[in-house]
N, CA, C and O of each residue as an XYZ file, in Angstrom:
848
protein
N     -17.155      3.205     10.878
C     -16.745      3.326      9.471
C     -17.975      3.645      8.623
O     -19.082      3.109      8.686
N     -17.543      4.669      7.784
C     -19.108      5.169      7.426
C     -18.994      4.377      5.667
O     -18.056      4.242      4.881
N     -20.606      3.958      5.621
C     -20.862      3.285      4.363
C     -21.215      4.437      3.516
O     -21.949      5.382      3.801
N     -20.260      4.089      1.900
C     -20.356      5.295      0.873
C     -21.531      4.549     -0.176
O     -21.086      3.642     -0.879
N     -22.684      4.812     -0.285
C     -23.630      4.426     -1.314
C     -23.488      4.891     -2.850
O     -23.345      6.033     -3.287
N     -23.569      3.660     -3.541
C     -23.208      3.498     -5.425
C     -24.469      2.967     -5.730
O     -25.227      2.355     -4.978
N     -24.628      3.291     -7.018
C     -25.867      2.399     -7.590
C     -25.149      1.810     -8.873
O     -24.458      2.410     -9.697
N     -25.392      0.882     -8.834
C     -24.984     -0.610     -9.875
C     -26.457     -1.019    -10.875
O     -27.647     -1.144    -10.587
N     -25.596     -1.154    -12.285
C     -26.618     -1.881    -13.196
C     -26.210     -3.236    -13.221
O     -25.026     -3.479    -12.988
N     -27.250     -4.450    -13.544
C     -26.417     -5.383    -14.061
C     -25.387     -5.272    -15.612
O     -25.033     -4.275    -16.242
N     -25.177     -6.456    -15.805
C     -23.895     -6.503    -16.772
C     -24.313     -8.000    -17.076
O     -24.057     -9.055    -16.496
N     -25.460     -7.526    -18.826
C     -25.810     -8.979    -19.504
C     -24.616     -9.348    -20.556
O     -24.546    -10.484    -21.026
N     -23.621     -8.259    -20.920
C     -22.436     -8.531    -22.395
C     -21.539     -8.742    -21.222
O     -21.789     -8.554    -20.031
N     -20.037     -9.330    -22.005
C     -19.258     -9.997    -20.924
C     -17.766    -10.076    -22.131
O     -17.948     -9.767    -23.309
N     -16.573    -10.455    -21.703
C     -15.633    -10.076    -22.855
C     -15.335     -8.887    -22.932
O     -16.187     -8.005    -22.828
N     -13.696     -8.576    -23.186
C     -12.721     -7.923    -23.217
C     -13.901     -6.664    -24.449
O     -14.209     -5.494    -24.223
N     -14.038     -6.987    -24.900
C     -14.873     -5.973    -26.316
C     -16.089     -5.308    -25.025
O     -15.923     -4.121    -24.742
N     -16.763     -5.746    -24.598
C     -17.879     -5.284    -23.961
C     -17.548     -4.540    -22.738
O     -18.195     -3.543    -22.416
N     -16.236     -5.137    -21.815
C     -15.568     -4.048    -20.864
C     -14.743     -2.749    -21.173
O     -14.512     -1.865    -20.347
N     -14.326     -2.761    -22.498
C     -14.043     -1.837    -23.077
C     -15.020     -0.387    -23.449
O     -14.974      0.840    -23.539
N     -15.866     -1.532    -23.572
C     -17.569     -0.159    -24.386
C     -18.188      0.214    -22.858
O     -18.908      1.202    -22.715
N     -17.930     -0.440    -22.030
C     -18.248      0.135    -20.387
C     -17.215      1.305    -19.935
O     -17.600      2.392    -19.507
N     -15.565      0.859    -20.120
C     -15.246      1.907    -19.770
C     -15.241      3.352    -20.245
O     -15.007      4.383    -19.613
N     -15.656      3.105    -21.908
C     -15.589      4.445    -22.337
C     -16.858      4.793    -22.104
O     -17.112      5.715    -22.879
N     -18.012      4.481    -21.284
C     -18.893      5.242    -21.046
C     -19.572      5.569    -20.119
O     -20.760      5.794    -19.885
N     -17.764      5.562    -19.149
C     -17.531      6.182    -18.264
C     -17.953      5.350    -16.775
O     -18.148      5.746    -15.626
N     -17.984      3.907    -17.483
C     -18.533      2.762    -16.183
C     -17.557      1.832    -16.038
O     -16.952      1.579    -17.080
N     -17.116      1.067    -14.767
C     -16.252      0.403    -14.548
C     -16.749     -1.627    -14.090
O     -17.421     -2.144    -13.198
N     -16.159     -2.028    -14.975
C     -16.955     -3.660    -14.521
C     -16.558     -4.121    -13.283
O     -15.536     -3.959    -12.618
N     -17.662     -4.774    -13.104
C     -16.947     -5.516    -11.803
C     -17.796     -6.175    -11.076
O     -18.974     -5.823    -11.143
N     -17.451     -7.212    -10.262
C     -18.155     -8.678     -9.642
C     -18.456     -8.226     -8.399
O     -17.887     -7.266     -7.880
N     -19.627     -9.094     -7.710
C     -20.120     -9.413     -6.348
C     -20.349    -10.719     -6.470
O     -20.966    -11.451     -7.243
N     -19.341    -10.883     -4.990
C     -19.460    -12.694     -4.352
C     -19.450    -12.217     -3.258
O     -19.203    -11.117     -2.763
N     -19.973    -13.883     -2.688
C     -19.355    -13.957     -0.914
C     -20.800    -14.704     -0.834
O     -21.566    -15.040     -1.737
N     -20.909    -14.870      0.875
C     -21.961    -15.833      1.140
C     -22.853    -16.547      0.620
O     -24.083    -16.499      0.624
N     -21.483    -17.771     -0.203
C     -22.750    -18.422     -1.182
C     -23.500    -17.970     -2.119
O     -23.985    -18.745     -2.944
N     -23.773    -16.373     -2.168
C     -24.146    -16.045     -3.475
C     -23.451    -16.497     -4.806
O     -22.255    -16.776     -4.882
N     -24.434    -16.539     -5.949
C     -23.586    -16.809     -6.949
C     -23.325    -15.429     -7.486
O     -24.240    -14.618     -7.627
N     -21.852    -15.118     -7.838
C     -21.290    -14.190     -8.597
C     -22.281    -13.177     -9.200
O     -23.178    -13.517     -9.971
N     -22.071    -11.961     -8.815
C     -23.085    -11.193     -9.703
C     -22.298     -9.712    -10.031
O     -21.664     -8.876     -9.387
N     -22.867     -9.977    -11.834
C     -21.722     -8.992    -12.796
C     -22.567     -7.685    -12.888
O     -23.685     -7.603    -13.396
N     -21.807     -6.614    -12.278
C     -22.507     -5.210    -12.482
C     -21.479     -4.841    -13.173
O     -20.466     -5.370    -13.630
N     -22.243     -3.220    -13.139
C     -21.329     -1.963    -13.786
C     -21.328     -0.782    -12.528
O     -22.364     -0.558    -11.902
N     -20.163     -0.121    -12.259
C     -20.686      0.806    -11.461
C     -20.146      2.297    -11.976
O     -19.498      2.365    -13.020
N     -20.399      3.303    -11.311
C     -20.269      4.542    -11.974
C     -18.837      5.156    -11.871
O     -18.371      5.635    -10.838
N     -18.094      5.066    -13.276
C     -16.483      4.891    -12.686
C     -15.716      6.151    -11.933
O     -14.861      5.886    -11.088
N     -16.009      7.415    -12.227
C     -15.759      8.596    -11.371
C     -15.764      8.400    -10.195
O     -14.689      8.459     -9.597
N     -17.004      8.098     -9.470
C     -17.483      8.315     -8.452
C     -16.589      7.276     -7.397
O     -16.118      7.454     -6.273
N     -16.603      5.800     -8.588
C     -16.055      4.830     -7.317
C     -14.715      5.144     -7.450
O     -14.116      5.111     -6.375
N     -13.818      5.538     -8.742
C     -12.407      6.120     -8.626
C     -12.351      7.075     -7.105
O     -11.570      7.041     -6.154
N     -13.090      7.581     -7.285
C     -12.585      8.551     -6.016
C     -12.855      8.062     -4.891
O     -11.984      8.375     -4.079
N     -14.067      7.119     -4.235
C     -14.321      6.579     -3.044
C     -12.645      5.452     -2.930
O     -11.912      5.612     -1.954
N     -12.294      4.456     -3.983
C     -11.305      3.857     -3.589
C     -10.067      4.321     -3.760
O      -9.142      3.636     -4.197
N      -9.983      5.497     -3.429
C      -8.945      5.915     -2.407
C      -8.425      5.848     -1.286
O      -7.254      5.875     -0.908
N      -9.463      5.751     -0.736
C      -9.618      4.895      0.750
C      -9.295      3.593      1.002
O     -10.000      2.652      0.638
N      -8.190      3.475      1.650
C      -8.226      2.172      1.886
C      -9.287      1.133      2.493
O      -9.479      1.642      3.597
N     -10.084     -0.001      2.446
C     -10.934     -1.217      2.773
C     -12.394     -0.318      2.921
O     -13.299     -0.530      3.729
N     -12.314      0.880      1.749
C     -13.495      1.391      1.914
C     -15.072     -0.080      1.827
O     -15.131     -1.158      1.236
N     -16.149      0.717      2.804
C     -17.316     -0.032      2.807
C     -17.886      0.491      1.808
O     -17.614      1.676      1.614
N     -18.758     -0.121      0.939
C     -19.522      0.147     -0.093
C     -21.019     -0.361      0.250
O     -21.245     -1.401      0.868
N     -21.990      0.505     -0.231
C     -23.544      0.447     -0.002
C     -23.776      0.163     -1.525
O     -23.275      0.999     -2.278
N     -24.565     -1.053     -2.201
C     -23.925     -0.901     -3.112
C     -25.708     -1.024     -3.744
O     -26.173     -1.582     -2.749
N     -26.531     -0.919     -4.394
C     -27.858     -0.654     -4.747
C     -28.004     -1.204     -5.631
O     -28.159     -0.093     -6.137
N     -28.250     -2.544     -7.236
C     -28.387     -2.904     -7.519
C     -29.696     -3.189     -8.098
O     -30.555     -3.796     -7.458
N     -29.939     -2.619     -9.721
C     -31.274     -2.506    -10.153
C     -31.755     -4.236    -10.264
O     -31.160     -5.111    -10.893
N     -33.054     -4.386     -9.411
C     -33.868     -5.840     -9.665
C     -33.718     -6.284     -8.139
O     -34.404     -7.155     -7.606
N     -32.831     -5.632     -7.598
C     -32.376     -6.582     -6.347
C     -33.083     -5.519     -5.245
O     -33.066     -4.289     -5.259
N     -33.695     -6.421     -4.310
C     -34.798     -5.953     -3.100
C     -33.523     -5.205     -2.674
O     -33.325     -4.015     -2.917
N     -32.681     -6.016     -2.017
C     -32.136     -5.162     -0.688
C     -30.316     -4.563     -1.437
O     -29.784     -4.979     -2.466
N     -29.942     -3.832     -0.754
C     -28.584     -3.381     -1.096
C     -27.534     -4.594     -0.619
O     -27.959     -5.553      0.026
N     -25.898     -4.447     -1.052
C     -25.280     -5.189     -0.599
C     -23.771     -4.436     -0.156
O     -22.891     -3.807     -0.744
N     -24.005     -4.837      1.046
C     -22.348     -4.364      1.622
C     -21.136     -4.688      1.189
O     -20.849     -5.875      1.344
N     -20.388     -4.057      0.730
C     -18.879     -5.181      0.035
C     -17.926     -4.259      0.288
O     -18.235     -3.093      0.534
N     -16.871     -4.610      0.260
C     -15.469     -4.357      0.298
C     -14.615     -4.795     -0.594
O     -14.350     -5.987     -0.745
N     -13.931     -3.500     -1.502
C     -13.207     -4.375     -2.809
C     -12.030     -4.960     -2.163
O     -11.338     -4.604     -1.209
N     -12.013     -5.675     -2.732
C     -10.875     -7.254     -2.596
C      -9.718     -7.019     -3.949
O      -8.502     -7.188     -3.864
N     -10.206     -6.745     -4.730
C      -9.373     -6.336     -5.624
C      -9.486     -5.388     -6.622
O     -10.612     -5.081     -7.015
N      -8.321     -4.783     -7.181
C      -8.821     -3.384     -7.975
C      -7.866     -3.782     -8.981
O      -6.789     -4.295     -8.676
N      -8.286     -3.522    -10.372
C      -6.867     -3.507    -11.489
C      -7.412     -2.525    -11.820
O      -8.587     -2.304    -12.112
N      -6.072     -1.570    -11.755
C      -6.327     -0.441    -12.540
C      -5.251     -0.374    -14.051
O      -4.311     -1.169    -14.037
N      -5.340      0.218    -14.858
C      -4.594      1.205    -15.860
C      -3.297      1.147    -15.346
O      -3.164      1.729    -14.270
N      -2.129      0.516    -15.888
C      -0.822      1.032    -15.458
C      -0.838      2.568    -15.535
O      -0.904      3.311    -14.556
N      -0.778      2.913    -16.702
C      -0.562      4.354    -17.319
C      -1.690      5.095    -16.600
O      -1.343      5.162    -15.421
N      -2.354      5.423    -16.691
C      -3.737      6.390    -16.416
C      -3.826      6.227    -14.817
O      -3.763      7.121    -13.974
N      -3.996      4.790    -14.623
C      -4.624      4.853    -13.107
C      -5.952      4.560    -13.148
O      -6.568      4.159    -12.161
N      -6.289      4.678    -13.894
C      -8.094      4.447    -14.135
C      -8.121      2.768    -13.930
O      -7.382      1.806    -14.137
N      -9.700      3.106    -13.289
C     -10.488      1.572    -12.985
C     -10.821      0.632    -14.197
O     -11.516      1.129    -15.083
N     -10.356     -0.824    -14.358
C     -10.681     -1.341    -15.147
C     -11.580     -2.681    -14.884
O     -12.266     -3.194    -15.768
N     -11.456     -3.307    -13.194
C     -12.488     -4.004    -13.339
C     -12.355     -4.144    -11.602
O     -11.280     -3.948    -11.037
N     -13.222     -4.396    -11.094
C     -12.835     -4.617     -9.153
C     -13.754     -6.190     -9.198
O     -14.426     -6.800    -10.030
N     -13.375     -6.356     -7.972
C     -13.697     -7.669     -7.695
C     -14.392     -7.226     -5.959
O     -13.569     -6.723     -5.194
N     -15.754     -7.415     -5.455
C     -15.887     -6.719     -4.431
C     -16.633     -8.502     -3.434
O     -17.070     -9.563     -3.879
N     -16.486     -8.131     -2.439
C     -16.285     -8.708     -1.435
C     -17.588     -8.718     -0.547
O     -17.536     -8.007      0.457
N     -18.838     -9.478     -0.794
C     -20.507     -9.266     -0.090
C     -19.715     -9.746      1.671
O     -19.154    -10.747      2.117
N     -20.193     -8.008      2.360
C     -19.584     -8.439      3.887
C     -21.285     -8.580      4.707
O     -22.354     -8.430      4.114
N     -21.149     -8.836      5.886
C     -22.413     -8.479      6.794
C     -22.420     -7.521      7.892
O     -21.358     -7.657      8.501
N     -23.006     -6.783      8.318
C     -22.703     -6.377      9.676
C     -22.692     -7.474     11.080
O     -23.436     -8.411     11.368
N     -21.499     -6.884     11.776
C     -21.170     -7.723     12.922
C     -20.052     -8.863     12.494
O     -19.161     -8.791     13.341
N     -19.826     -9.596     11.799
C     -18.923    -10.602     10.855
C     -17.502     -9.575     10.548
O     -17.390     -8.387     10.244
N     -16.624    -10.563     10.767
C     -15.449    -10.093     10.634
C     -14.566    -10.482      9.663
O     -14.456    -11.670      9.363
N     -13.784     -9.433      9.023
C     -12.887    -10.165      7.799
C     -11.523     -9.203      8.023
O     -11.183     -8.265      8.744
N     -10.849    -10.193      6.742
C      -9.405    -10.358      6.485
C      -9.275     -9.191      5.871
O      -9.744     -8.876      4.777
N      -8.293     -8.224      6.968
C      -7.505     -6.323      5.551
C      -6.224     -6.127      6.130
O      -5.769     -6.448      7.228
N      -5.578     -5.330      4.829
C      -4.835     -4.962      5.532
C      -5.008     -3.701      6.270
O      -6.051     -3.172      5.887
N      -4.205     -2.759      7.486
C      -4.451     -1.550      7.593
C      -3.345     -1.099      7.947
O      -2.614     -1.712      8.725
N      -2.953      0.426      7.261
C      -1.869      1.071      7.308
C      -1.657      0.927      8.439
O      -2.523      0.593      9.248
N      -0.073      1.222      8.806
C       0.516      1.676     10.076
C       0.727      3.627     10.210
O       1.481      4.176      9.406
N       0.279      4.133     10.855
C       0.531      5.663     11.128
C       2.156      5.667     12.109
O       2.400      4.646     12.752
N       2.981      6.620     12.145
C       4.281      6.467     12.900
C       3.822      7.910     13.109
O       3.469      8.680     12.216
N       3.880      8.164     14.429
C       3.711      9.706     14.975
C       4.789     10.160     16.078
O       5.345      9.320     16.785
N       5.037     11.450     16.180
C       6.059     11.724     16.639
C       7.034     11.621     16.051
O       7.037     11.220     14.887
N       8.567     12.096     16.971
C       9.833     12.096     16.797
C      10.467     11.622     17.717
O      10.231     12.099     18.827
N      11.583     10.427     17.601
C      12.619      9.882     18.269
C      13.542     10.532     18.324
O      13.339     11.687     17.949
N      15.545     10.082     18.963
C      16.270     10.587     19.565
C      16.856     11.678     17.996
O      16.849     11.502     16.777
N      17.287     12.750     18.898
C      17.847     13.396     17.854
C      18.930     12.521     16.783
O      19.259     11.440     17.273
N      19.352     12.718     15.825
C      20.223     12.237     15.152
C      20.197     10.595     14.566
O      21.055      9.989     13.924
N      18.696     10.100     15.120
C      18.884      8.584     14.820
C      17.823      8.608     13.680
O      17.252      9.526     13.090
N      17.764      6.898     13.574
C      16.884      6.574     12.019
C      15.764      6.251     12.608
O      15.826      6.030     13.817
N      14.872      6.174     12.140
C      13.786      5.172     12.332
C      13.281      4.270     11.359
O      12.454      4.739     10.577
N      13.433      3.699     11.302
C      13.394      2.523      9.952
C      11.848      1.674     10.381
O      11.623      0.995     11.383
N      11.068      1.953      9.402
C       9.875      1.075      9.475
C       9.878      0.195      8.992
O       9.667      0.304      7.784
N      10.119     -1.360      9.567
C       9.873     -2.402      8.927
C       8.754     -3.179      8.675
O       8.771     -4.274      8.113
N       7.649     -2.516      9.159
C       6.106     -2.739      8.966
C       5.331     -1.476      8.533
O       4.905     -0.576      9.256
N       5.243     -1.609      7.189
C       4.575     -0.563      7.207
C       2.435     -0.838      6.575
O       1.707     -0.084      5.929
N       2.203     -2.050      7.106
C       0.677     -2.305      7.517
C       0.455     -3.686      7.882
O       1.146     -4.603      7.439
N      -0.313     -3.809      8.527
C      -0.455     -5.180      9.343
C      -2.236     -5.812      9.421
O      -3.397     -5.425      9.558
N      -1.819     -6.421      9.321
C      -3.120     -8.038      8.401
C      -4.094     -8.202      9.439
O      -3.582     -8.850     10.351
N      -4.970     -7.970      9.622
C      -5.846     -8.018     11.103
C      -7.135     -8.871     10.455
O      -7.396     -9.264      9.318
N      -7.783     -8.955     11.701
C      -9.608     -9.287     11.335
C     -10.152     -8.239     12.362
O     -10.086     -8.098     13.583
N     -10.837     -7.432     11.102
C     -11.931     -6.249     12.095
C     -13.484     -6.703     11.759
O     -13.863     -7.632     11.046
N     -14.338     -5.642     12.585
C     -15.514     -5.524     11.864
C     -15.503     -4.938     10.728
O     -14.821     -3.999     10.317
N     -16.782     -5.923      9.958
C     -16.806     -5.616      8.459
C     -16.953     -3.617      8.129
O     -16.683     -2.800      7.249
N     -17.766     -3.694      9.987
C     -18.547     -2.446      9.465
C     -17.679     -1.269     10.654
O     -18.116     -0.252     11.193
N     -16.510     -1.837     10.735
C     -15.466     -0.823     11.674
C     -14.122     -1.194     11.579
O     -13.524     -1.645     12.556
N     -13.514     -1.022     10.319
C     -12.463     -1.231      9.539
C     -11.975      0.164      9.849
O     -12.424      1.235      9.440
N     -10.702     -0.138     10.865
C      -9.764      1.037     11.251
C      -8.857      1.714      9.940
O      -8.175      1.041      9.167
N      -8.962      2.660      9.905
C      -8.965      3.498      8.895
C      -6.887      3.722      8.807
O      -6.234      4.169      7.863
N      -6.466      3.298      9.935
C      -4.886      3.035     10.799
C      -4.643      2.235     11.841
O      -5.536      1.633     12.438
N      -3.350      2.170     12.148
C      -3.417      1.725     13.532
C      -2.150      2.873     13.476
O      -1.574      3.131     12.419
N      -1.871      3.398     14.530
C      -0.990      4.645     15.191
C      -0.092      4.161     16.109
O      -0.415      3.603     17.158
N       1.271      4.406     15.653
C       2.141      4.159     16.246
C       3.064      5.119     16.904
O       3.573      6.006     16.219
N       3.286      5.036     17.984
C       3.868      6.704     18.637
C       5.748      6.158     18.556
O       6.132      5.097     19.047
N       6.783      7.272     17.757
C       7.949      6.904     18.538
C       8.810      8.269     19.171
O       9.987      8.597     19.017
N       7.743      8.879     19.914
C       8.098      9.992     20.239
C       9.107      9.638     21.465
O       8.875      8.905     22.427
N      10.360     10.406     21.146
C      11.473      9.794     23.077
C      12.525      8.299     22.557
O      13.627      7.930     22.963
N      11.642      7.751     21.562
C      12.169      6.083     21.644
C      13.964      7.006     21.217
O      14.043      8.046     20.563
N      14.778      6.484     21.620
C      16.489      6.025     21.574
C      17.058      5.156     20.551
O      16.589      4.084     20.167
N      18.191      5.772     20.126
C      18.903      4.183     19.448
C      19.013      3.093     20.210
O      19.385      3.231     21.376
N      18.721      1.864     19.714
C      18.779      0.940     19.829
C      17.024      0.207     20.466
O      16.676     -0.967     20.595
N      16.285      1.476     20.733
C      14.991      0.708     20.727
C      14.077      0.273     19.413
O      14.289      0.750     18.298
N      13.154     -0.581     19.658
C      12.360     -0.935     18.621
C      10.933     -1.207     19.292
O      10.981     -1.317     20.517
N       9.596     -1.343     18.665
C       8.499     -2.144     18.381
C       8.078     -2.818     17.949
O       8.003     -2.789     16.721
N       7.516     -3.888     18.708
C       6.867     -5.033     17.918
C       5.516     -5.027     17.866
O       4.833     -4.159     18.409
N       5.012     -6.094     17.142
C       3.617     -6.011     16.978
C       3.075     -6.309     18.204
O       1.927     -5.954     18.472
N       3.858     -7.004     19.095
C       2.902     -6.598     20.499
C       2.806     -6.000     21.217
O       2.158     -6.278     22.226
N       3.559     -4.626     20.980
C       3.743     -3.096     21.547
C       2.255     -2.428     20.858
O       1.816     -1.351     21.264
N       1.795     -2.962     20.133
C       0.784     -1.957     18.897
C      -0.791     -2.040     19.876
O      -1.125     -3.130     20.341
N      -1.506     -1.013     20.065
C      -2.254     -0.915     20.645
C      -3.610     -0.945     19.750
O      -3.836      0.130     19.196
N      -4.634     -2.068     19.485
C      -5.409     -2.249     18.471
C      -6.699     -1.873     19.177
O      -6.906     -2.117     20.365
N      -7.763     -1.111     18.160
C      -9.083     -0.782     18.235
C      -9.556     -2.112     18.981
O      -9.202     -3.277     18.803
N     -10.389     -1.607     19.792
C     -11.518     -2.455     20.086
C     -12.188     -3.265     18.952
O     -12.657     -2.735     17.944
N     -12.196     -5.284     19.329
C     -12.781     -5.612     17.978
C     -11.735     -6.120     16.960
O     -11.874     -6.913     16.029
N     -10.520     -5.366     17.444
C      -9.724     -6.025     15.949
C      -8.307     -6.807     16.417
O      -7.442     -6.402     17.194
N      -8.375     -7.956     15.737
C      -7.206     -8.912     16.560
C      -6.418     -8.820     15.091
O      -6.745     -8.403     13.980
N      -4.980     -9.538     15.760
C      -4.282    -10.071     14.496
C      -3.445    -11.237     14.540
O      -3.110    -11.400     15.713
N      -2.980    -12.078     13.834
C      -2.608    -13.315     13.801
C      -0.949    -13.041     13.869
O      -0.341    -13.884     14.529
N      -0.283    -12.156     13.375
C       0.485    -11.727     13.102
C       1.231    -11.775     14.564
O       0.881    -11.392     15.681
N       3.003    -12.735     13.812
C       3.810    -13.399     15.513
C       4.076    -11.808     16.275
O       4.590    -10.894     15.630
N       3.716    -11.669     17.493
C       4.190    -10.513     18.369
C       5.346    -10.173     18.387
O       5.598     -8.983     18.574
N       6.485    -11.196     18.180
C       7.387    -10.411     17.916
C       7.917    -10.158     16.816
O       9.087    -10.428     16.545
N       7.107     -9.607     16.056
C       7.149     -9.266     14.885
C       7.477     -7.704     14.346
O       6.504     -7.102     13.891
N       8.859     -6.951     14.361
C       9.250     -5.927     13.978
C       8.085     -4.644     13.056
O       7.427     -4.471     12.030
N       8.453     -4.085     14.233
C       7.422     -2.776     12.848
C       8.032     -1.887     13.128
O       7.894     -1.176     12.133
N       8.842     -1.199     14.006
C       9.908      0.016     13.809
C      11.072     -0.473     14.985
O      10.946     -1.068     16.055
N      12.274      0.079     14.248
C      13.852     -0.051     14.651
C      14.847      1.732     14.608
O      15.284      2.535     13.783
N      14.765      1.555     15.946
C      15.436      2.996     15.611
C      17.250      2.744     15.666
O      17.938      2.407     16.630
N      17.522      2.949     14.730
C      19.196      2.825     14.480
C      19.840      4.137     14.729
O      19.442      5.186     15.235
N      20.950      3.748     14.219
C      22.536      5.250     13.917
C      22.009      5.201     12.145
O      21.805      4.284     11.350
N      21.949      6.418     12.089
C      21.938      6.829     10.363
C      23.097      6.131      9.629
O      24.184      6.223     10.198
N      23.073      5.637      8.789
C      24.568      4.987      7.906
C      25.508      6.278      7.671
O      25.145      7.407      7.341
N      26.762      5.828      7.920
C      27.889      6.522      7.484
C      28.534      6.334      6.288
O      28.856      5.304      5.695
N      28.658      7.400      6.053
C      29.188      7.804      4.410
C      30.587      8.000      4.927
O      30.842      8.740      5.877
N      31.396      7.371      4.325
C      32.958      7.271      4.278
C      33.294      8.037      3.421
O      33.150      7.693      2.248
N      33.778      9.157      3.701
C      34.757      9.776      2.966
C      36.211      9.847      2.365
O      37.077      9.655      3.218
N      36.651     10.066      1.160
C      38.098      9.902      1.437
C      38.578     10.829      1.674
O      38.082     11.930      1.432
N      40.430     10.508      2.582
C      40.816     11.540      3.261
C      41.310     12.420      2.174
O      41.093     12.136      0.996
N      42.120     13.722      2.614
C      42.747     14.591      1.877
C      44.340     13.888      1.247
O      45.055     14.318      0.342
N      44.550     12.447      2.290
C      45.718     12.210      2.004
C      45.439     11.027      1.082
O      46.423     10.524      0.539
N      44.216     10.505      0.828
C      43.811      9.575      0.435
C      44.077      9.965     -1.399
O      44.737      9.395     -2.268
N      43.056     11.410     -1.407
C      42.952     11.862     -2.876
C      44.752     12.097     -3.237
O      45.284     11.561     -4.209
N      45.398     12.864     -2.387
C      46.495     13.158     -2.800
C      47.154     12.135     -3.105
O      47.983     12.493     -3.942
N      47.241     11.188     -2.920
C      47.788     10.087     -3.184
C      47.071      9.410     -4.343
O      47.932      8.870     -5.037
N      45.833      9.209     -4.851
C      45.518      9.002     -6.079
C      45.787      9.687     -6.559
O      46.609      9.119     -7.278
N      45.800     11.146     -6.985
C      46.298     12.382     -7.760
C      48.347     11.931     -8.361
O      49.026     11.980     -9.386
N      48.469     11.616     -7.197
C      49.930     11.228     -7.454
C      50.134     10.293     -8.519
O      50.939     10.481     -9.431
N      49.126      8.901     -8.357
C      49.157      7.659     -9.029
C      48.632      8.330    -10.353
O      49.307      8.098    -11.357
N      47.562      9.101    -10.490
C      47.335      9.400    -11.681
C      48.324     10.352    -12.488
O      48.298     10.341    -13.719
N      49.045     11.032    -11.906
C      50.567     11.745    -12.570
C      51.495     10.813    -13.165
O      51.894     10.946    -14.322
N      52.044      9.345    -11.971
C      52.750      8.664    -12.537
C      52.199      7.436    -13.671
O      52.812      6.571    -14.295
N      51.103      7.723    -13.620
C      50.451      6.704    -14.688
C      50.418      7.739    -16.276
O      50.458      7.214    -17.389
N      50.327      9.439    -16.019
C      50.050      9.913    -17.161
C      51.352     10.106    -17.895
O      51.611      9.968    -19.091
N      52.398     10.598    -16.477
C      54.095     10.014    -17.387
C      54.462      9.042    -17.700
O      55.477      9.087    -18.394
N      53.896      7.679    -17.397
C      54.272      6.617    -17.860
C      54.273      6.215    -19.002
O      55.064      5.345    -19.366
N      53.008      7.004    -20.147
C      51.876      7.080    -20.986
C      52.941      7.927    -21.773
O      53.085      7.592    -22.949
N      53.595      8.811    -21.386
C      54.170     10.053    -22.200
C      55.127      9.384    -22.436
O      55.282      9.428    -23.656
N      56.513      8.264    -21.607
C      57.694      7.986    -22.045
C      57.418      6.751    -23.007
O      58.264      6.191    -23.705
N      56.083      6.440    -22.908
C      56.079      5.224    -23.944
C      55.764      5.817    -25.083
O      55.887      5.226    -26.155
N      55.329      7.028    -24.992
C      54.966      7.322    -25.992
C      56.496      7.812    -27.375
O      56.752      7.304    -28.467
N      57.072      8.796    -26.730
C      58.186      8.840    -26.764
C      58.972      7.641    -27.169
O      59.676      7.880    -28.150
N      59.050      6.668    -26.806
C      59.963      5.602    -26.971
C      59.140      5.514    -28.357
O      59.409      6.246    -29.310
N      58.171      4.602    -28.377
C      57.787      4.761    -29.636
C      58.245      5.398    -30.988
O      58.424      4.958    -32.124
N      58.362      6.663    -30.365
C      58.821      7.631    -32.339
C      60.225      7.314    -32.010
O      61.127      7.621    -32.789
């Protein structure tokens, strides 16, 4: 997993007013924790990291003016902008090399199953512990051939070297079914409402009639 390098200022103002005057100038706030460090408030460059966290459990190289060495992290959390999408503050995650942590990682579904059936994904990513510094980018699931009525579980899933998961084995992540049927009504079905709606619209007419 390749590390994407940022350079970070600290962050001495603090408050809704002061994250505001960061984002319009074009910087995004945001924390470093983890090993006992105490909390430390940067700014980072908001373009740049908008586009790196796209990536899912991207690694970050992260450079920090005052500070000797760089720090590895992984954002843990992102709030963005309902509307826009834009970064408004991350919360990042000090990892080590070799040390393993808590992500999620997509499921990939490749191939095609039996003609005419469903495949219904009922997992679509699964909770592992990898290396900090070999965070599978997927895990790939083949249902090429599979039939109605087969399925996979999580202990069908074939995981990278390095990465376990806690997650019960028999734990559903694809079900190949029959597509749902759409019931139609028959021709004798409509004709027969068509009918009811005739004797309901003369019914309507002789009352009406009676009336005057």
């Amino acid at each position: 997993m390749a590390e994407h390098k940022l350079t970070a200022t600290k962050r001495t103002e603090f408050g809704k007013g002061a994250s505001r005057r960061l984002r319009r100038a074009g910087e995004v706030p945001a924390v470093l924790y983890g090993h006992g460090t105490d909390p430390l408030h940067i700014s980072l460059p908001g373009r740049e990291t908008f586009l790196l966290l796209r990536q899912a459990n991207v690694l970050l190289d992260i450079s920090v003016e005052g500070e000797k060495q760089p720090f590895l992290a992984l954002p843990k959390q992102v709030q963005r902008d309902v509307i826009t999408g834009f970064l408004e503050h991350i919360d990042l995650l000090i990892v080590k090399a070799g040390e393993k942590v808590a992500v999620d990682v997509a499921i990939l579904v490749t191939g095609e199953a039996e003609r005419g059936s469903m495949v219904n994904h009922e997992l679509n990513s699964l909770a592992v512990l990898a290396p900090a510094t070999d965070i599978p980018n997927s895990i790939e699931v083949s249902v090429e051939g599979l039939a109605i009525g087969d399925h996979i579980t999580v202990a069908d899933l074939k995981l990278p070297e390095g990465v376990e998961t806690h997650v019960e084995p028999e734990t559903l992540v694809i079900n190949v079914t029959n597509p749902p049927v759409v019931e139609l009504e028959t021709e004798e079905g409509d004709e027969a409402a068509e009918g009811e709606a005739d004797e309901a619209a003369e019914g309507d007419e002789e009352s009406s009639e009676d009336s005057e």
